[in-house]
Residue, then its C-alpha position, 0 to 999 in steps of 0.5 A: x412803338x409797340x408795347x413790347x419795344x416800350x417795355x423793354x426801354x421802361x425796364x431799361x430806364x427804371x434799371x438805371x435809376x434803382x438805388x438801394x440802401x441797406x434793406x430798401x430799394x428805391x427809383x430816382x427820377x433820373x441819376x444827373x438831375x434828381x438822385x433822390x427818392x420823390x413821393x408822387x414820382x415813386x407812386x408813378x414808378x409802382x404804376x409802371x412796375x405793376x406791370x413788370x414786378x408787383x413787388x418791386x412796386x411794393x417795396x418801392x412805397x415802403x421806401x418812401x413811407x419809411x421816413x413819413x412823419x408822427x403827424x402822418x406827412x410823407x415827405x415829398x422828397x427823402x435824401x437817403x444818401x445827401x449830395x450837392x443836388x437841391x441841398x436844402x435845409x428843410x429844418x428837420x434833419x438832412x433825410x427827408x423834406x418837410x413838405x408833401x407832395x400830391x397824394x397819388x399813394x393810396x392809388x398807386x398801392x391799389x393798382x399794384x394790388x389788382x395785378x397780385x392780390x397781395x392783401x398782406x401788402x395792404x394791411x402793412x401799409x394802411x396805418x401810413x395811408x390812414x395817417x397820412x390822408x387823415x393828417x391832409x384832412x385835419x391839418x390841411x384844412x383846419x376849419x372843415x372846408x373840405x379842401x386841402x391847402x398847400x403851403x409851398x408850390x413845389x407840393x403841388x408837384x408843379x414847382x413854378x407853375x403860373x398858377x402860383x405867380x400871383x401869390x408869390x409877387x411875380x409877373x407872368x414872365x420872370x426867371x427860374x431863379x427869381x420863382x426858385x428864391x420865392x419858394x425857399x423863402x418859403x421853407x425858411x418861413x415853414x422852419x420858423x413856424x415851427x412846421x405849423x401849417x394850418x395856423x402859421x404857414x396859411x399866412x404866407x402860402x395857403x392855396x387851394x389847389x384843383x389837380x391837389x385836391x382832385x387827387x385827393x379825391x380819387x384817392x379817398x375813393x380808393x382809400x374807402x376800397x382799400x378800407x372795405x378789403x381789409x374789413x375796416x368798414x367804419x374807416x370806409x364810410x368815412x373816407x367816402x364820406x369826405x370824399x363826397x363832401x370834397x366834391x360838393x366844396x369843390x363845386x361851391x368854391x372853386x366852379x365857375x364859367x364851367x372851370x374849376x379854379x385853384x383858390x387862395x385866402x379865406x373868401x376862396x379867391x380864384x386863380x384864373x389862370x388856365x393850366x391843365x388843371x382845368x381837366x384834373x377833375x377828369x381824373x377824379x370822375x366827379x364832371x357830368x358827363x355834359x360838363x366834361x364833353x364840355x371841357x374836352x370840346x372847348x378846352x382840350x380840343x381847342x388850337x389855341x388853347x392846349x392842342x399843340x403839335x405835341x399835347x398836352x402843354x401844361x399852360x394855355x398857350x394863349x396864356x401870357x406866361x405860356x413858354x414852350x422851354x419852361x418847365x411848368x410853364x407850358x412843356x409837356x409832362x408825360x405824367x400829365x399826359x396820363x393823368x389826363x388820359x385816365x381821366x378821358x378814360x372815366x369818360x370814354x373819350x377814346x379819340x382824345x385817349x388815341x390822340x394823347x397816346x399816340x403823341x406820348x409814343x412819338x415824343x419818347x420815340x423821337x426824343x427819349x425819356x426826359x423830363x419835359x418836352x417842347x409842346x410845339x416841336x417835341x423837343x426833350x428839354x430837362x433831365x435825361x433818362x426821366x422815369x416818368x415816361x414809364x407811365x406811358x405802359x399804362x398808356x397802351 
C-alpha cells in the first residue's frame, strides 16, 4: 500500500466517523461500536490529522478538553449525544465519564504544532494541559512517589487486559462478561467515594501502571517544551523536573530481571505478567541503549514470546491468558503497533520498525480498519471501520 492510497482510506475513515455538535466537531472511534468521543482515541485522531488538516486536529482536542473537570481530569469518554451504547451511570451526569484515560494530549497538541506552528493553539489550551498533568501529579500519587495510580482498568485504555486479572479476582481465563461487571463494580465503588481517588478508591483499585506512567512521561517531556515556547519557564522546570524524577521511581519500583513491571499496593507489588507493556518505555526514551537492545533481542524478536505472524500480540503468547480473539488478551492493536515503533524509532532500530510497518500495512490491506486484529492470522476482530488504524500515516 503506498502512502497516497493509505491516505486516501484515512481521510475516508475519519470522514465517516466525524460528528458535530453545535460549534464542536469530534471523531468517534467507529459509528456501530463506539459512537462516543474517547480521550486517548481523539489524540490518536490529532495524530493522524497533522497530517491532513492541523486544524482540524486542533479543534478535535478542544472538544474533548470541553467537558474536562474543576480538579483538571479529563474524561476518558464524552457522551455528547447519549445512546444505548456503554450506557453507564458514571455519577456525574449523563455527558461525560468520571475516570481518564492515558495522557497522550500534551504530545499530541505538539505534533500538530510542528506541522503549523499555531502558537496561539498553545496558549488556549495549556490551562487544561497544566491542570490536567498537574491533577495526575497530585491527586494520582498522594504521598509524592512519583508514579501515577490507576482506579479502574478501562483508564489504562487496556479495559481487560491480564495485567489487571489478579487484583479484580480472576483467573487467566475468564469471560468478557465476568471482567466487564468486575469494572463497574468499580464505578459504582468510585460514585460512593465520592469521586476521592487518592484516599477512597486506592482501597479497591490502585495500580501502577508502566505504558500509563511511561506516557506520562514523555508527556511531561513535551509538556516542559510546550511550557518553554510559550515563555513559562518556571512551569518548564517543573515539569522536567518530574519527569526526571518519574523515571528515577520507575527504576527503583517497578525494574527488575531487566523489565519494568506494573505495581499494586503500598510495598509496590509487581504484576509479573508479560503484555506489551514490557516496551512502553521505549516510547518514553528513558532505556539504555543496552537495556533496549536487550529488550527488542529477548522479547520483541522472540518467536515465543511476541513475534507472532502478525505483530505485536498485546500478550505473550506464552502467557496462560494469550487468546488470539480476545480483545486485550493477545490481538493486535494498531495504536500499540505505534507506540512501539516510536519507540524503536528513539532507538534506531529500523529493522524491527520495517518489520512492525510492513505487518500494520498488510493487516489494513487484508483486513481493513478494525479494531483489533488476530495476532496469528490477521483476522480484523472488533468494531469495523476503527480509526486507529490512522495512526499507520504516521507510520510511513
Amino acid at each position: 500500500m503506498t502512502r497516497d492510497e493509505l491516505q486516501k482510506k484515512v481521510c475516508a475513515v475519519l470522514e465517516a466517523n466525524t460528528k458535530t455538535v453545535g460549534d464542536f466537531v469530534y471523531t468517534v472511534p467507529s459509528i456501530e461500536t463506539y459512537p462516543y468521543q474517547f480521550l486517548w482515541d481523539s489524540c490518536f485522531h490529532a495524530i493522524a490529522f497533522s497530517y491532513l488538516n492541523p486544524s482540524r486536529g486542533e479543534n478535535e482536542l478542544l472538544a474533548i478538553l470541553r467537558e474536562q473537570f474543576e480538579n483538571g481530569l479529563i474524561p476518558h469518554m464524552v457522551y455528547w449525544e447519549r445512546g444505548e451504547l456503554i450506557d453507564i451511570d458514571w455519577g456525574m451526569g449523563d455527558k461525560r465519564s468520571t475516570i481518564t484515560q492515558p495522557p497522550m494530549i500534551a504530545y499530541a497538541a505538539w505534533r500538530l504544532y510542528e506541522k503549523n506552528n499555531n502558537t496561539a493553539f498553545l496558549e488556549k489550551i495549556y490551562p487544561n494541559l497544566f491542570h490536567f498533568y498537574k491533577y495526575l501529579i497530585t491527586e494520582r500519587d498522594p504521598h509524592e512517589k512519583r508514579l501515577i495510580g490507576l482506579i479502574n482498568p478501562d483508564e489504562s485504555g487496556e479495559d481487560n487486559s491480564p495485567r489487571f486479572d489478579g487484583l479484580l479476582g480472576l483467573p487467566p481465563v475468564h469471560t468478557f462478561k465476568e471482567n466487564l461487571e468486575k469494572r463497574i463494580a468499580l464505578v459504582e465503588e468510585n460514585k460512593k467515594c465520592n469521586f476521592d481517588a487518592p484516599f477512597c478508591m486506592k482501597n479497591f483499585f490502585w495500580v501502577k501502571d508502566v505504558p500509563f506512567n511511561s506516557i506520562m512521561v514523555k508527556n511531561l517531556e513535551v509538556l516542559s517544551t510546550i511550557a518553554t515556547k510559550l515563555g513559562r519557564g518556571y512551569d518548564a522546570e517543573y515539569f522536567s523536573r518530574v519527569r526526571d524524577e518519574m523515571i528515577e521511581s520507575m527504576r527503583n519500583l517497578m525494574f527488575e530481571d531487566g523489565l519494568f513491571w506494573s505495581t499494586y499496593g503500598e510495598n509496590y507489588n509487581k504484576i509479573k505478567v508479560k503484555t506489551w507493556a514490557i516496551f512502553a518505555p521505549l516510547f518514553a526514551g528513558f532505556l539504555s541503549k543496552e537495556e533496549a537492545a536487550t529488550l527488542v533481542r529477548k522479547h520483541l524478536m522472540n518467536e515465543t514470546e511476541f513475534l507472532s505472524k502478525f505483530p505485536v500480540p498485546t500478550v505473550s503468547m506464552d502467557e496462560p491468558s494469550y487468546s488470539e480473539k480476545d480483545m486485550w488478551r493477545g490481538p493486535t492493536w494498531i495504536a500499540i503497533n505505534w507506540i512501539i515503533y516510536q519507540g524503536l524509532k528513539n532507538y534506531g532500530f529500523s529493522e524491527e520498525m520495517d518489520l512492525i510497518q510492513k505487518s500494520t500495512l498488510e493487516l489494513l490491506r487484508e483486513s481493513g480498519f478494525r479494531e483489533y486484529y488476530n495476532s496469528k492470522t490477521g483476522e480484523g476482530l472488533g468494531a469495523k471501520n476503527f480509526t486507529w488504524g490512522c495512526l499507520a500515516l504516521d507510520m510511513m
